[in-house]
Structures are given as structure tokens and as C-alpha cells.
C-alpha positions, 0 to 999 in steps of 0.5 A: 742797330739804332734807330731815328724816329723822322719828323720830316719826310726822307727819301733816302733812295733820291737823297743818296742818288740824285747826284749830289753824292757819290760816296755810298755803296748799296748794301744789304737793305739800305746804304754804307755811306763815307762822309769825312772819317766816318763809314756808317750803315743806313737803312729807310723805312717809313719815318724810321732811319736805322744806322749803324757805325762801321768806323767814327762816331755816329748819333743822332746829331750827325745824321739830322745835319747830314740830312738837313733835317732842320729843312722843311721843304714843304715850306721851301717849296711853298713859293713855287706851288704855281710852278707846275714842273717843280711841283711834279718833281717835289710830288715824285721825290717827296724827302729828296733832301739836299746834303751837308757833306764834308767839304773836303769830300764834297769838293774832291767829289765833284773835281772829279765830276769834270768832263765825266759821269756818274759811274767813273765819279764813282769809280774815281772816288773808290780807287782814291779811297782804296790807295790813299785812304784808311781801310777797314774790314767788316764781315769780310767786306772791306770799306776805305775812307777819301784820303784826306789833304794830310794823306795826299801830301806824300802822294805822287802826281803821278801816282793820281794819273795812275788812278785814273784822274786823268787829267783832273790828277794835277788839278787835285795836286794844286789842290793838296798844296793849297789847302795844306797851305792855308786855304781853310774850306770850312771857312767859307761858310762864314762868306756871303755866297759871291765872297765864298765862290770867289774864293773857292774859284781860285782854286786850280780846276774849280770852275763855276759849277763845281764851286756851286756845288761844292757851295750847295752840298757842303756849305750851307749856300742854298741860293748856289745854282750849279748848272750842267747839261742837264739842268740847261735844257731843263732850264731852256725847256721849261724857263728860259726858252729865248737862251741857250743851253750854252748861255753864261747868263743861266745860273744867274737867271736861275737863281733870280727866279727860285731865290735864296733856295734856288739850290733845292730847286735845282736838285730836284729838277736835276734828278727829274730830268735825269730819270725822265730825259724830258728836256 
């Protein structure tokens, strides 16, 4: 197994479960991760990150992107030392690190986070992967990949209504024909953050959340702010108290007060909030 010596803290447990990725099993003592291709053991200790490829290529290279390790959120969180409940919640997940995944991934992920939860995002994600993607065979265990546009093309609608997408199946199939179509999701990185979520909202079932979060975990835009019921009562709790939960004006507001890392600010409420329900 290789090994990764971290010169930044890592909390692979908070990284992995914090909601902003839903493509990891547990397994033994670490994780199997899918990102793109790829399908890849992780295991944490201390400042050592242990790996190993299941299928495509794995180094270094990769996991210290993956990670944002070029992130020091020591000094991201520096401006909101003063801010009491941000401060708790860097103290308790110290090394929740938000992720680059693929964007493909990332937006197919949280299509399916519409009107859902975590477990059937999960589920969702799995039974895509087992129908329509690659599979592969390791010490009797089986891993599959997310189909990608080109797997998809063959599929269907109705075969995605069959794996349980309810709804979201024909947002997906909209999806399929676009980017086959032209529609480059890589490219938006090289937008302004208000240029790349115009674009990605064009998008059938792509809405203001889900283009924040596909902007925030994939795109590099840490200024997105994705707002969900959680992330409002935490935001109406603790900083807005005069709005409400259901006020268009949230994110907007949100993003005015943390600045142009709003992001890792709202990951790390969003995972404060989840684990405690203090809002």
C-alpha cells in the first residue's frame, strides 16, 4: 500500500460524510472511494494517508487535488476567528476539507439530492452504478463506476425510472442529451462564479442549490453557498435572525457575510448542524 505524508490536517471521516460526497463505501479500516474511473482504497492516520487502486490510476497527484490539500483552512478560517459558532465547528471537524470531484459525478450526485436524503442519494448513486457502469471484481467484493454521458446514451428513460429515480429520471435524460450535445461542464471552471451557475442552471432539474453545489465541489467556485433546510435554520438561528428559512435572499446574504470562501463555511456549518440539530 502507498503511503502520503500530509503537511495539512485531514479528517478523512468529516471529508468523506459531511455531505458533499456520496460516492464511498466503509470498508475495512478506511474507505473505497469512486471518483470519475477511478475506484481507490483510503485509509487515515494521524498525518499519514495510506491508498491503494482498485482500478485507474492513483498517485499522489490525484489524492492532494482530490483533497484540496493546496488549502490552508487554518488561514481561510482566519477572518471569522471572532465568530463563535464557526470557530466551534472548525474546532470539532479540524481537516474537513472540501472536495474536487469529477464534475460529471458531482452533478449527477446531487441531481439525485432532489427532494431526497442522504441514504437514497446513496442508494441512487449505487444502482446507477451497478446497471449502467463498469464493474470490477476485487477479493470477492464487487465495485462498479457512475455511468458516465456515453454509458447513459443507450439507456432508456424508462430504464432510470426503473432504478428508482423517480422523478429526477427525465431530468437526468435531459442531462445525458445536453452534454452529449456540447454542453462541456469542465469548462465552467474557466467562468466567473454568476457566469458558470447561469449556465449550469440551464441545465433540465439544475436549480439554485444544486448549481452551488456542483460549483463548490467540483468547480473550484469556493465563494458558492448552497443553501438547504438545514444550512437556512443554521443561517436564521445564528445570523440572520429577521429572515426566513424559506427567504430567497439567504445565500445571497450568506455569501456577502463569509466572502469568497463562503463555501468552506457552509461546509462546515452544514456538517455542525447535521450532527448536533442545534438549529
Amino acid at each position: 500500500m502507498n503511503t502520503i505524508t500530509l503537511d495539512k490536517p485531514l479528517n478523512l471521516a468529516c471529508s468523506l460524510e459531511s455531505g458533499q460526497f456520496f460516492q464511498w463505501q466503509r470498508y475495512e479500516a478506511g474507505y473505497v472511494l469512486q471518483s470519475g474511473l477511478r475506484i481507490f482504497y483510503l485509509e487515515h492516520q494521524e498525518n499519514t494517508l495510506r491508498y491503494e487502486s482498485i482500478s485507474g490510476a492513483i498517485d499522489e497527484a490525484f489524492l492532494r487535488s482530490f483533497f484540496r490539500m493546496e488549502d490552508d483552512i487554518s488561514v481561510i478560517f482566519h477572518p471569522w476567528r471572532h465568530d463563535s459558532l464557526l470557530m466551534k465547528a472548525y474546532s470539532q471537524f479540524e481537516g474537513l476539507r472540501l472536495l474536487r470531484q469529477e464534475p460529471w459525478d458531482c452533478l449527477v450526485s446531487f441531481l439525485c439530492s432532489a427532494a431526497s436524503n442522504i441514504p437514497r442519494i446513496t442508494s441512487n448513486i449505487r444502482t446507477l452504478s451497478d446497471r449502467f457502469g463498469v464493474r470490477y471484481v476485487q477479493d470477492g467484493r464487487r465495485w462498479s463506476t457512475l455511468p458516465t454521458p456515453e454509458q447513459l446514451a443507450d439507456v432508456h428513460l424508462q430504464a432510470l425510472y426503473d432504478a428508482g429515480l423517480g422523478f429526477r429520471a427525465k431530468y437526468l435524460w435531459g442531462i445525458v442529451d445536453q452534454v452529449r450535445n456540447g454542453f462541456h461542464l469542465e469548462s465552467l471552471s474557466a467562468l466567473s462564479y454568476p457566469e458558470a451557475k447561469t449556465e449550469l442552471m440551464t441545465l433540465p432539474g439544475v436549480g439554485d442549490k444544486i448549481a452551488d453545489c456542483v460549483l463548490l465541489f467540483s468547480l473550484g467556485k469556493t465563494e458558492a453557498f448552497p443553501t438547504d433546510t438545514w444550512i437556512r435554520k443554521v443561517l436564521c438561528t445564528h445570523y440572520f435572525p429577521n429572515q426566513s428559512p424559506t427567504s430567497p435572499h439567504l445565500p445571497h446574504l450568506a455569501r456577502e457575510r463569509f466572502g469568497k470562501h463562503a463555501g468552506y463555511a457552509q461546509q462546515y456549518l452544514y456538517h455542525w448542524g447535521r450532527q448536533y440539530h442545534k438549529c
